[in-house]
PALUMVO-748614 format. One record per residue (C-alpha): residue number from 1; chain; x, y, z. Coordinates in Angstrom, 1 decimal, always signed. Each point is the difference from the previous one (the first is absolute). Layout:
REM PALUMVO-748614
  titi  lovo       u       v       w
   NUM     A       X       Y       Z
...
END
This chain:
REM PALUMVO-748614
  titi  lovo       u       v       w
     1     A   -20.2    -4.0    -1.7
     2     A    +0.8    -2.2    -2.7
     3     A    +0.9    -2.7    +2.4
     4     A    -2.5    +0.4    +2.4
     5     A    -2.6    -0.5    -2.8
     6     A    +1.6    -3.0    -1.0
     7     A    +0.7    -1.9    +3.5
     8     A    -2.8    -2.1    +0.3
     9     A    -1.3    -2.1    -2.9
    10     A    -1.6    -3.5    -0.6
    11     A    -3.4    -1.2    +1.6
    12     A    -0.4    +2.5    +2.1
    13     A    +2.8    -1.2    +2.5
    14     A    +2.6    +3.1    +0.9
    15     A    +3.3    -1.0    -0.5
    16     A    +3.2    +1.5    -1.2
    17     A    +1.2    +0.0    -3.3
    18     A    +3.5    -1.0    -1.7
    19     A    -1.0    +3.2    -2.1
    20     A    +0.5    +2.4    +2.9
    21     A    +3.5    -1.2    +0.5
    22     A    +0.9    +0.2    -4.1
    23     A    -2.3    +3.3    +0.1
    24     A    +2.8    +1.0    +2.5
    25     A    +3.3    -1.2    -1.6
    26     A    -1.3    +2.1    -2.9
    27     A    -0.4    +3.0    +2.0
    28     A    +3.6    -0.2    +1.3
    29     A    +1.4    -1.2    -3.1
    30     A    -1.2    +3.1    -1.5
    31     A    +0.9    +2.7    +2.4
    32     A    +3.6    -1.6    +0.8
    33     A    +0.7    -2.1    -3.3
    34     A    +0.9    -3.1    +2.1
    35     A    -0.6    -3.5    -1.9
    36     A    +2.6    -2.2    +0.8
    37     A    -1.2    -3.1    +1.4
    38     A    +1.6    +0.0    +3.7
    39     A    -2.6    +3.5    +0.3
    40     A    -2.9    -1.8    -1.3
    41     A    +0.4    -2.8    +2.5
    42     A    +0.6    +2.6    +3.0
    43     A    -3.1    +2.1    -1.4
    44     A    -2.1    -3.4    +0.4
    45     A    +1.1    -0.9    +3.2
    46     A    -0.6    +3.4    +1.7
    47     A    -2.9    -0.3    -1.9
    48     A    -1.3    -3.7    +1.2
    49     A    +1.0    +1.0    +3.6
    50     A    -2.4    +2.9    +0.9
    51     A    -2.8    -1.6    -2.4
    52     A    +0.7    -3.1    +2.3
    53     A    -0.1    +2.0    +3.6
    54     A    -3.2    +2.2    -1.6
    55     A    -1.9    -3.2    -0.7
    56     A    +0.7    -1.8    +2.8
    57     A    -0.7    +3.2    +2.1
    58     A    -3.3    +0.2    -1.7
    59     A    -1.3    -3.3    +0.5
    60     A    +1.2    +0.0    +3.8
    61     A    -1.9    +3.0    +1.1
    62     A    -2.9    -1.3    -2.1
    63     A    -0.3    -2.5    +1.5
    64     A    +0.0    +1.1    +4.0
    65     A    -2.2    +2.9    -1.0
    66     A    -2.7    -1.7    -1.4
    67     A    +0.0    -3.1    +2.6
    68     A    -2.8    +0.0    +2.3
    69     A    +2.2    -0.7    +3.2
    70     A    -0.6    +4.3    +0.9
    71     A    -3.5    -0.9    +0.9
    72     A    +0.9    -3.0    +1.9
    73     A    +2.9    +1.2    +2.1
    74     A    +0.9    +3.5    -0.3
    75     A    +3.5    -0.8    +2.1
    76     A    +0.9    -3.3    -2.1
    77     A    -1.1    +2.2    -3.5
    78     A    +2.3    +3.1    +1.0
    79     A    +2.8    -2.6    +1.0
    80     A    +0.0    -1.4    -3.2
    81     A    +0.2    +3.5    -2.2
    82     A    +3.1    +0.7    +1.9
    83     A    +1.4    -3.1    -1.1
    84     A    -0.9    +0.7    -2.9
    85     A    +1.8    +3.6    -0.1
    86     A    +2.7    -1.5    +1.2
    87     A    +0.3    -2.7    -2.8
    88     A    -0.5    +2.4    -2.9
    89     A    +2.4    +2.6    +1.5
    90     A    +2.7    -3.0    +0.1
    91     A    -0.4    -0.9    -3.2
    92     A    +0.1    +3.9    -1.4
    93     A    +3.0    +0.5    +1.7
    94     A    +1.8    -2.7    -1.8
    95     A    -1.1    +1.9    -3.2
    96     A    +1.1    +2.9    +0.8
    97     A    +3.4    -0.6    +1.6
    98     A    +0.7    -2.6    -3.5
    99     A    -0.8    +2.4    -2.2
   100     A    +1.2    +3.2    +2.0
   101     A    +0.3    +3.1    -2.2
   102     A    -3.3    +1.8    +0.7
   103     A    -1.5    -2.0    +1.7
   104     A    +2.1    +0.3    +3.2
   105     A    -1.6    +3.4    -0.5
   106     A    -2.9    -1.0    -0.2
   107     A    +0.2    -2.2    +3.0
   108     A    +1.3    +2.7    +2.3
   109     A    -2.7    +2.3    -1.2
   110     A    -2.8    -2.6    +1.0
   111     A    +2.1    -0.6    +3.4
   112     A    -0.7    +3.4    +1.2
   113     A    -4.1    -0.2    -0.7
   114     A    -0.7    -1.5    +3.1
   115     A    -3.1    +2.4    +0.2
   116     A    -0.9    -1.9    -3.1
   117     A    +1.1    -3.6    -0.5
   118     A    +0.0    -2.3    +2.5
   119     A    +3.0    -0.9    +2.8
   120     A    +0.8    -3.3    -1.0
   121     A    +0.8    +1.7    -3.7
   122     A    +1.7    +3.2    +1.0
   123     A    +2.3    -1.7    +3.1
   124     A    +0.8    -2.7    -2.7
   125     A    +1.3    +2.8    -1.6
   126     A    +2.0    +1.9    +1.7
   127     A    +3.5    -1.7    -0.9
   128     A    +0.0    +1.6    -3.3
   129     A    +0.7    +3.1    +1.4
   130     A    +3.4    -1.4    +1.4
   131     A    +0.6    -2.1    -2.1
   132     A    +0.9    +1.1    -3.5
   133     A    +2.0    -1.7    -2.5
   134     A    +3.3    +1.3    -0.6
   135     A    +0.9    +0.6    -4.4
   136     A    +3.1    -1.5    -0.3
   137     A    +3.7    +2.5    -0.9
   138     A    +0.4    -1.6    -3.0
   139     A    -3.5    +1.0    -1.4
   140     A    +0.4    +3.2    +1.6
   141     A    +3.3    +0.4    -1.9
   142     A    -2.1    -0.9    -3.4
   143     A    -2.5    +2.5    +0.8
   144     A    +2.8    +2.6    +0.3
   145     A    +1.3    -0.4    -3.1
   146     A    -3.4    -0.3    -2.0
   147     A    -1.2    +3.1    +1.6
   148     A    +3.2    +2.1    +0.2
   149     A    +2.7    -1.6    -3.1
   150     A    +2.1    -0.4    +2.7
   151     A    +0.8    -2.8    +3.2
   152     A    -0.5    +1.3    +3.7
   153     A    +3.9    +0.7    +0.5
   154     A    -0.4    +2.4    -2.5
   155     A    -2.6    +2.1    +1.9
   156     A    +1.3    -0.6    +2.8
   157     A    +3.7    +0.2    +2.6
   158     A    -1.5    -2.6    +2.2
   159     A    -3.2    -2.5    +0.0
   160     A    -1.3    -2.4    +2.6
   161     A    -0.9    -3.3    -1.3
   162     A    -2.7    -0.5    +2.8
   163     A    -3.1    +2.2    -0.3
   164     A    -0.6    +1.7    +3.7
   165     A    -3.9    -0.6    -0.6
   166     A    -1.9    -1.7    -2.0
   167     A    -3.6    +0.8    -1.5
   168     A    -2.5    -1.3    -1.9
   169     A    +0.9    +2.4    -3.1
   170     A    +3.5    +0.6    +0.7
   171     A    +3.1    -0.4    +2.1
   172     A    +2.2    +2.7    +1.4
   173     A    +4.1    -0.3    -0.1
   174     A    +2.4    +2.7    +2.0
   175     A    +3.2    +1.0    -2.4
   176     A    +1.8    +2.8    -0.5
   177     A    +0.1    +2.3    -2.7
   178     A    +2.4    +2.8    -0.4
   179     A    +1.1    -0.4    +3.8
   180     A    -3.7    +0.4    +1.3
   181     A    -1.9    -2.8    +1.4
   182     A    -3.0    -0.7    -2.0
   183     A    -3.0    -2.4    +0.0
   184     A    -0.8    -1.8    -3.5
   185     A    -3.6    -1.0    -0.5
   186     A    -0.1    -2.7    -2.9
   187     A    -3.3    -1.9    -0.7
   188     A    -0.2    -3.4    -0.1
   189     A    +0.9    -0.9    -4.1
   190     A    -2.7    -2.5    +0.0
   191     A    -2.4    +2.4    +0.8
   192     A    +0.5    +1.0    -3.7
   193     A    -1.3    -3.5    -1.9
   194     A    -2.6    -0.9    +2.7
   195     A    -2.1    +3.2    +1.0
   196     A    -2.3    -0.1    -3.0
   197     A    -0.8    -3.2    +0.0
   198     A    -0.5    -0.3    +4.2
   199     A    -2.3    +3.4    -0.2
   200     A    -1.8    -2.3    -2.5
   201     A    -0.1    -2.3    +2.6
   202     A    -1.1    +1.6    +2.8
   203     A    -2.7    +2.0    -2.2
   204     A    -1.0    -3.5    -0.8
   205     A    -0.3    -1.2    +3.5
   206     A    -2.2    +2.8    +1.6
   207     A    -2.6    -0.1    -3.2
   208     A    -0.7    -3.6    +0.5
   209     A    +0.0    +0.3    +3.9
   210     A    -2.7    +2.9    -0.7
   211     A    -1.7    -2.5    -2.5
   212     A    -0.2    -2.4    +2.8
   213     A    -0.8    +2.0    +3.0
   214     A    -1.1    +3.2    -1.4
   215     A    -0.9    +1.3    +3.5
   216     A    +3.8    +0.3    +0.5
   217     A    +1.1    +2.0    -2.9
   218     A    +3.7    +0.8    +0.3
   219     A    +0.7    +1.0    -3.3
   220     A    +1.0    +3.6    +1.2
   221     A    +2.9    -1.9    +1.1
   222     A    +1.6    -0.8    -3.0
   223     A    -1.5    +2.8    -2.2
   224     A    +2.5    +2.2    +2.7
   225     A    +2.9    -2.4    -0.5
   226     A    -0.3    +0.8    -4.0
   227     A    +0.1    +3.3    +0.6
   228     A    +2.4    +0.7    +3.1
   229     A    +2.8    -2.9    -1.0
   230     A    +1.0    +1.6    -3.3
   231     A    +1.4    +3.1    +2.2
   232     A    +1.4    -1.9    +2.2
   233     A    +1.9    -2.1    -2.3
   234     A    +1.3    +3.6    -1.8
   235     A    +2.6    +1.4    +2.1
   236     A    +1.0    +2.7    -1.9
   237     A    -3.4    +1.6    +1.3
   238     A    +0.6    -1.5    +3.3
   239     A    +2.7    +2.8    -0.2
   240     A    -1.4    +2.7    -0.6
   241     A    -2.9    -0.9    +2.6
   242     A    +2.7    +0.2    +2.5
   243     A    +1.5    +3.3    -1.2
   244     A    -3.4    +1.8    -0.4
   245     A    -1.2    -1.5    +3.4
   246     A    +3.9    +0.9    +1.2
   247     A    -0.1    +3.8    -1.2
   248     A    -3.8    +0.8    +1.5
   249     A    +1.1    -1.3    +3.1
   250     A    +2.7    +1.9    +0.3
   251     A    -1.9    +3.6    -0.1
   252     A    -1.5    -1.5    +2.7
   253     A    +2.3    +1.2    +2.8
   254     A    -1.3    -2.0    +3.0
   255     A    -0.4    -3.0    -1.6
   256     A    +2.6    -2.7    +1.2
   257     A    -0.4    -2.1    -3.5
   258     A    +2.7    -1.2    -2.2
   259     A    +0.0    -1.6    -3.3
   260     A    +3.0    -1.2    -1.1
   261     A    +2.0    +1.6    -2.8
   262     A    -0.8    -1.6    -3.1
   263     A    +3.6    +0.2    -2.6
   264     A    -1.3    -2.1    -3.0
   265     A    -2.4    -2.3    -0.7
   266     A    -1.0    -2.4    -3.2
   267     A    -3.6    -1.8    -0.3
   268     A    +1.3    -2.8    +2.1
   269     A    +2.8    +1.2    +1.7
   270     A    +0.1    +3.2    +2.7
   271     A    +3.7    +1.3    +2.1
   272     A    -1.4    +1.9    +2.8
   273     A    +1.6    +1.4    +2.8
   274     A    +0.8    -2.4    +2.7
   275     A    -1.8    +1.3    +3.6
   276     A    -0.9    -2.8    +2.5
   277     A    -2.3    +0.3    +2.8
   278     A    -1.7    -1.9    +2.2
   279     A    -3.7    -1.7    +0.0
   280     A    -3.0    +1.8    +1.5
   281     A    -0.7    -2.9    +2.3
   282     A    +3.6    +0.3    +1.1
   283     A    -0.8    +1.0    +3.5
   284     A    +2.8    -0.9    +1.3
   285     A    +2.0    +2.1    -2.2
   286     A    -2.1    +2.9    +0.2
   287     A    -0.1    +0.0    +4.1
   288     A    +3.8    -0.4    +0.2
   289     A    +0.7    +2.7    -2.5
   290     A    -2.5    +2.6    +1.7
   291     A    -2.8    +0.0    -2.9
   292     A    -2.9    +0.9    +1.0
   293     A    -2.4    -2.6    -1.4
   294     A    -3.0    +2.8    +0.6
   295     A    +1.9    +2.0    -1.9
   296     A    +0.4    -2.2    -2.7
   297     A    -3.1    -1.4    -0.4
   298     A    -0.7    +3.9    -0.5
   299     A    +2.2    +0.3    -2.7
   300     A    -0.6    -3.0    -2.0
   301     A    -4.2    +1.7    +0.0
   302     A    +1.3    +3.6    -1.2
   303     A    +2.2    -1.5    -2.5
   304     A    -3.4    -2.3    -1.6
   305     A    -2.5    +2.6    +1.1
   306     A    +2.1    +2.9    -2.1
   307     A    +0.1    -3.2    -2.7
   308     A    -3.7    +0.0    -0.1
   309     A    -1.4    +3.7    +0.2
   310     A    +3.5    +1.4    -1.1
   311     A    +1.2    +0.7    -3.5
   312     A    +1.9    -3.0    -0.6
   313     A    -0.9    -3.4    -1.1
   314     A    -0.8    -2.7    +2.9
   315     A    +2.3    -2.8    +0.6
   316     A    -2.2    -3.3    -0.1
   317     A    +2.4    -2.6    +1.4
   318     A    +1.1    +1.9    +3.6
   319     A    +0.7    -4.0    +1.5
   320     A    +2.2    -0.4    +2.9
   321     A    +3.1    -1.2    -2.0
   322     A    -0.4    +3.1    -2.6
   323     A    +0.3    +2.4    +2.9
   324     A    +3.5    +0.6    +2.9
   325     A    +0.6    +2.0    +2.6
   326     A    +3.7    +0.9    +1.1
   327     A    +0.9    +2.8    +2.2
   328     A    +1.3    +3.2    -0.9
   329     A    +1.3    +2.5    +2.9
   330     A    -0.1    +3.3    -3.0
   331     A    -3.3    +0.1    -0.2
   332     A    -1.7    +2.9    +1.9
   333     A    -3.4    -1.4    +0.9
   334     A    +0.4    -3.8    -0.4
   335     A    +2.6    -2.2    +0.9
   336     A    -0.3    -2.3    -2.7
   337     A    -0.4    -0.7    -3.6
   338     A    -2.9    -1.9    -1.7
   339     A    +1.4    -2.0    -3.2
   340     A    -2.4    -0.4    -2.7
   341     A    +0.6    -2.8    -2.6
   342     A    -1.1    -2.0    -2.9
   343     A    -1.8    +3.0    -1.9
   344     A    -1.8    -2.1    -2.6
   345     A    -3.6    +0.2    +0.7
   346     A    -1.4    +4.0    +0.3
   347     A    -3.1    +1.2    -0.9
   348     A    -1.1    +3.5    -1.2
   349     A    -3.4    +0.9    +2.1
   350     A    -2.1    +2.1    -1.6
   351     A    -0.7    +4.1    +2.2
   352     A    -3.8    -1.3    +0.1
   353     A    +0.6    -3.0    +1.6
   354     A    +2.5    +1.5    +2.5
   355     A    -2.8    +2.5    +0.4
   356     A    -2.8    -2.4    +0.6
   357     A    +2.3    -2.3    +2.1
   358     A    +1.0    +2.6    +2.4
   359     A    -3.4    +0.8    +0.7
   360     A    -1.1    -3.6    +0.1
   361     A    +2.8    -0.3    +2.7
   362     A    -1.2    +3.5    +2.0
   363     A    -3.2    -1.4    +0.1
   364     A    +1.2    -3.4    +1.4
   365     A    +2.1    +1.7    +2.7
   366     A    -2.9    +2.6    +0.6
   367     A    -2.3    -3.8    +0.3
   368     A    -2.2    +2.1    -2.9
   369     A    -2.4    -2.7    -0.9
   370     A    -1.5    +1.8    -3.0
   371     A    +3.3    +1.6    -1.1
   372     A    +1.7    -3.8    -0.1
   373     A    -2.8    -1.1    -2.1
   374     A    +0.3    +3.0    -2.2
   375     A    +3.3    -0.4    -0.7
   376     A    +0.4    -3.7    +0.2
   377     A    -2.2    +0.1    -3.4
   378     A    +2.7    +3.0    -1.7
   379     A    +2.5    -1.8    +1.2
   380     A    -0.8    -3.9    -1.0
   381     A    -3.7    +0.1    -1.3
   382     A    -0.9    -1.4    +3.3
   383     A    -3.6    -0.4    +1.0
   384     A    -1.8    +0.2    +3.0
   385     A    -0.2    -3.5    +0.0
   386     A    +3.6    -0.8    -0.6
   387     A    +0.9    +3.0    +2.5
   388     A    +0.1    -2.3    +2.8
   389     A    +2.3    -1.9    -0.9
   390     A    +2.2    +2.3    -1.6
   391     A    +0.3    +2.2    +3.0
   392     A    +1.6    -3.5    +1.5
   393     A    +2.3    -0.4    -2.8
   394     A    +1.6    +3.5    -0.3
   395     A    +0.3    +0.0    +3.8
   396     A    +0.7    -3.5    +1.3
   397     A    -2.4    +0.8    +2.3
   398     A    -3.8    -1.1    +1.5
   399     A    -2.8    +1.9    -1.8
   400     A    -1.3    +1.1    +3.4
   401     A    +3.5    +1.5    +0.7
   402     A    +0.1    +1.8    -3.1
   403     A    -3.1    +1.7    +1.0
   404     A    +1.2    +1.0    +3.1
   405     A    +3.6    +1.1    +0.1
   406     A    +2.3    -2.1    -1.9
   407     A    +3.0    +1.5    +1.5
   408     A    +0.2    -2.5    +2.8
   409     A    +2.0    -2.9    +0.7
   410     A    -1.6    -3.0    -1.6
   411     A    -1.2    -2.2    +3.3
   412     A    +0.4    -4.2    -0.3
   413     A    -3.4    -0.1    +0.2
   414     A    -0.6    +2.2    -3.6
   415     A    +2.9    -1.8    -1.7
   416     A    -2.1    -3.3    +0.6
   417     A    -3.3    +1.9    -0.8
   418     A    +1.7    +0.7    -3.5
   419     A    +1.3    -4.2    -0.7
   420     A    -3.6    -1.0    +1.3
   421     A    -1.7    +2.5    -2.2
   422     A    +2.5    -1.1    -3.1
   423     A    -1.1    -3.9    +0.8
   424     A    -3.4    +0.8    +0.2
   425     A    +0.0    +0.7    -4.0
   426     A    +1.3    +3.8    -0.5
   427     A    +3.1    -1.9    -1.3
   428     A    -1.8    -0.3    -3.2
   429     A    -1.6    +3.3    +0.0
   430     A    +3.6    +1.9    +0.6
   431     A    +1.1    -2.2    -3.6
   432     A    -2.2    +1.3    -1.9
   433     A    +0.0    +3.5    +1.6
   434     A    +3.7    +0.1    -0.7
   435     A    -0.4    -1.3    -3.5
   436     A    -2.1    +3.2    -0.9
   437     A    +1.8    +2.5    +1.4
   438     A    +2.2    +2.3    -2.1
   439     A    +3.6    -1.4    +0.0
   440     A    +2.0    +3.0    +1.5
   441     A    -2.4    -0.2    +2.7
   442     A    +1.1    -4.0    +0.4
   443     A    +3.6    +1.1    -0.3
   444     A    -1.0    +3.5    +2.6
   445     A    -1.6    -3.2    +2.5
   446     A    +3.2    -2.1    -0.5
   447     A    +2.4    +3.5    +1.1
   448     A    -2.1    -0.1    +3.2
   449     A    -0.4    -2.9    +1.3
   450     A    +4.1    -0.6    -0.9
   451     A    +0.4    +3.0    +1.9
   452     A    -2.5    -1.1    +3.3
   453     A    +2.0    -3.1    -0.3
   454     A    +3.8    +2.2    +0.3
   455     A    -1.8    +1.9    +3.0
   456     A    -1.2    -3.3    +2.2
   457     A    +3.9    -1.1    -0.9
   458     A    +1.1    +2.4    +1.6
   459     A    -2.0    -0.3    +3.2
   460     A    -0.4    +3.7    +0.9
   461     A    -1.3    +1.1    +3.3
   462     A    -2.3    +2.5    -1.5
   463     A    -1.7    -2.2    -1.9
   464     A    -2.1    +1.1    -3.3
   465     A    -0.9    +3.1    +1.8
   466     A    +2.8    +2.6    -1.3
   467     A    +0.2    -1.3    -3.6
   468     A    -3.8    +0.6    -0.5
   469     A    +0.8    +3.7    +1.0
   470     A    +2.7    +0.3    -2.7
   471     A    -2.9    -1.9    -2.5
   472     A    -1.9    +2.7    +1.2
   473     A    +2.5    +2.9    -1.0
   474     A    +0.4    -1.5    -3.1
   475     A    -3.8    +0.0    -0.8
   476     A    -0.6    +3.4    +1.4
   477     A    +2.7    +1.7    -2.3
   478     A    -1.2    -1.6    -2.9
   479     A    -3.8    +1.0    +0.4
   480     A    +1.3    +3.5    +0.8
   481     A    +2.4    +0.0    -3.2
   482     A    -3.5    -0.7    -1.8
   483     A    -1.5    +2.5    +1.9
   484     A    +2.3    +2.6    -1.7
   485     A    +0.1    -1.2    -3.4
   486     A    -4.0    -0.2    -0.3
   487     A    +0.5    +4.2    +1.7
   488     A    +2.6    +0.5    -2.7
   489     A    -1.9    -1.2    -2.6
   490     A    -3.1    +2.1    +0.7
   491     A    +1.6    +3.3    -1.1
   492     A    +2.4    +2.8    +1.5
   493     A    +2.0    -0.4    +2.9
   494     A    -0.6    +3.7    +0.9
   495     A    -4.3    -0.5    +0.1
   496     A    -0.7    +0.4    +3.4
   497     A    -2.2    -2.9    +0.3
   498     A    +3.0    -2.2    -1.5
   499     A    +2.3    +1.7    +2.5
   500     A    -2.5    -0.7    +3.2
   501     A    -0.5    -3.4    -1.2
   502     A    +3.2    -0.6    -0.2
   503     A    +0.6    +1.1    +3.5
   504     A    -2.5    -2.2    +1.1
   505     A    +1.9    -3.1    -1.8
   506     A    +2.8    +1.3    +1.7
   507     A    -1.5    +0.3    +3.4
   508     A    -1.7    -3.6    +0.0
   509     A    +3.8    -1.9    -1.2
   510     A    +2.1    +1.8    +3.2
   511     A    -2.7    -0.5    +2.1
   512     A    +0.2    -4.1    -0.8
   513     A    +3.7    +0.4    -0.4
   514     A    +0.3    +1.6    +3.6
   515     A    -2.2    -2.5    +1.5
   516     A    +1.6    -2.7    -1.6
   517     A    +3.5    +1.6    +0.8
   518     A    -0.8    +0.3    +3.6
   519     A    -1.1    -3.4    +0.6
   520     A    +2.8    -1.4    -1.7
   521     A    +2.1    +1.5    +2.4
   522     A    -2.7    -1.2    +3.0
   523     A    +1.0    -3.4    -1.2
   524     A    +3.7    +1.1    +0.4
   525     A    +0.0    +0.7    +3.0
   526     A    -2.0    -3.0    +1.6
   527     A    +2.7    -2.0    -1.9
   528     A    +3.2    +1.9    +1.8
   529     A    -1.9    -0.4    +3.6
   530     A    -0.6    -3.4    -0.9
   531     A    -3.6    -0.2    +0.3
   532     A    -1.9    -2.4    -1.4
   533     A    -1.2    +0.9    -3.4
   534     A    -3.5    +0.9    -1.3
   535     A    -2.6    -2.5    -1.1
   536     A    -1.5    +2.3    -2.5
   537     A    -0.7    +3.6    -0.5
END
């Protein structure tokens, strides 16, 4: 806050000050002890470069926003803010991709928000995602030995040079340890000096774009990044992630996940077991192997539904390039394997807020009005006001669809409904609706639409329709595992009200699960005759 109190000084004007940038070295200098001079002249440049973009940013929205051309010609005005996207999402990616480390984060983060930013910014970019710098061998072979005491031959009987993928955190190598082929995640060592000062920075930048245009307030955005990025960037507890997430999963005994074995890990360097798939959107791959993309895309919403109403944390980052599919003939009801990687980001979710979640969902599937609005406010503090639009935003889906049956294929007319709608102003009521909302709701939001996004992928001919059953099953058997608890809680199982009560509980979950289990097997059926699938239900 320091900094932001201390930005803009002298008659009024707002401008940046050469204090921030000093008020910055000293932050790094005193949580890395770096002073030489060849940092201080890097700090300055990263420095100058997004106070640069930020300002010029500023000035060029300020001014096509507060021309009077909009009144004039609506066509020529809406031309000209396009342009003027497009020139500020230019000149941001030439930031980020100089200074890299976090912001190439950063930048694929805001690539994915197109339900929030606009297309010329998030198609400008989408190369991040690809296109990740590469740490060089040599400082990988200095990180070793700082980490470890000892060089990577010592770890290690064999070690590619050339990382197999490249991230904006890390890259992976293949080598081989003890006659087993392994997979080495090593972060990028330059992660190390720059991270405090560039979450400086990008604090920085969303407080004096809120200063500016406080009707756009993304400062949930960063406040996330400070707290998410310093588990990500620890990969010891990346480890462990996987092996709790690894050993849950396996109780499960129908679920086709796999986590790869995890043999030792370091804060910045992880050996896993090597296991390669193949992308979701492989089609290709999946059709020539005999995957059944249906069944698939009914996996991959088990494995994130038993995630979020289960008893294990929730993996926040389920991307197309964290997740594989390969096939595997010894499996008894699946063909396949899903492959579940990069186990940085997981969030605990608290039993009340699976609770009031599930029933949040029951009552969307059920098109319960009242009950959504209920439990949109447990949920998020939503009110009715805000409902609306919230409905939208947990769904990807039309109001009017919501309150009708939301299990339905979304038509082209809807999806242009929903960008009309979003240009018409709710753009600015979904920012600040998401900047309110508690954060493992955000990172809950994030896990869906992720998810929705893995489903389209994967083009399935039953549509949405079978995964909202599963939701359903989920929901059901965690409002009936309340159910008992609240019975339990009220005295003696042996009291023969507790006893018919519980009967009743029982009752009303096998008659949902029946119904749910028989339609399920409706839609199986349709699919092996090869009719067309159902709209909605």
């Amino acid at each position: 806050m320091a900094i932001c109190n201390r930005v803009y000084v002298q008659h009024g004007r707002r401008r940046i000050s050469v204090q921030v940038i000093q008020e910055i070295q000293a932050r790094v200098k005193d949580v890395d002890g770096l002073s030489d001079i060849k940092h201080g002249v890097a700090v300055v440049q990263r420095s100058t470069r997004v106070f640069g973009a930020l300002l010029l940013n500023i000035n060029d929205y300020r001014k096509v926003l507060k021309s009077n051309d909009k009144d004039k010609d609506e066509r020529r005005w809406q031309s000209t803010l396009k342009a003027c996207h497009q020139r500020c999402a230019d000149r941001t990616l030439r930031v980020l991709e100089q200074n890299g480390s976090i912001f190439i984060k950063l930048g694929q983060h805001l690539s994915s928000m197109n339900y929030l930013l606009p297309l010329e910014w998030t198609r400008t970019f989408i190369p991040l995602q690809d296109h990740c710098p590469e740490s060089s061998y040599e400082a990988i072979e200095q990180m070793f030995i700082d980490d470890t005491g000892q060089p990577i031959a010592a770890h290690f009987d064999d070690f590619d040079r050339r990382p197999i993928g490249a991230a904006s955190l890390a890259q992976v190598h293949l080598a081989t340890m003890k006659g087993a082929k392994v997979a080495v995640k090593v972060q990028h060592p330059a992660l190390k000096e720059w991270v405090p000062l560039d979450l400086a920075l990008t604090r920085f930048t969303f407080s004096t774009l809120k200063y500016f245009f406080p009707e756009y307030d993304l400062e949930w955005l960063s406040n996330e990044m400070e707290l998410s990025l310093p588990q990500e960037l620890d990969f010891a507890l990346e480890g462990k992630n996987a092996l709790a997430t690894k050993k849950y999963f396996n109780m499960c005994n129908d679920s086709p996940l796999l986590v790869p074995d995890v043999y030792w890990g370091r804060q910045r360097i992880l050996v896993m077991e090597y296991i390669a798939g193949h992308r979701t959107d492989d089609l290709a791959y999946l059709d020539s192997n005999g995957i059944d993309r249906d069944e698939v895309s009914a996996a991959l919403a088990r494995i994130f539904n038993e995630m979020i109403f289960g008893d294990t944390p929730l993996h926040c980052d389920p991307h197309g390039g964290n997740i594989a599919i390969r096939r595997n003939d010894l499996r008894t009801k699946h063909n396949f394997d899903i492959i579940l990687y990069d186990h940085g980001l997981y969030r605990d979710i608290s039993v009340q807020m699976r609770r009031d979640y599930a029933k949040l969902w029951l009552a969307v599937i059920n098109a319960n009005e009242a009950g959504m609005r209920k439990y949109a406010r447990a949920v998020a503090g939503i009110t009715d006001d805000q409902f609306p639009l919230f409905a939208s935003a947990i769904t990807g889906r039309d109001y009017q669809a919501v309150t009708t049956s939301v299990v339905s294929t979304r038509s082209e007319e809807e999806k242009e409904v929903v960008s009309g709608a979003m240009g018409d102003g709710m753009l600015q009521e979904l920012v600040q609706l998401l900047g309110q909302v508690p954060r493992i709701v955000l990172l809950i939001l994030k896990t869906n639409d992720l998810t929705r996004s893995l489903d389209e992928s994967l083009q399935t001919r039953e549509g949405p329709v079978r995964n909202f059953l599963i939701l359903a099953r989920y929901c059901s058997r965690t409002v009936f595992r309340e159910q008992i608890e609240i019975i339990c809680n009220r005295g003696s199982m042996l009291w023969p009200w507790n006893i018919l009560q519980r009967l009743a509980a029982y009752t009303s979950y096998l008659r949902v699960e029946a119904k749910l289990s028989l339609y399920e097997w409706y839609i199986f059926f349709r699919r092996v005759a090869r009719l067309s699938p159902l709209a909605s239900i």
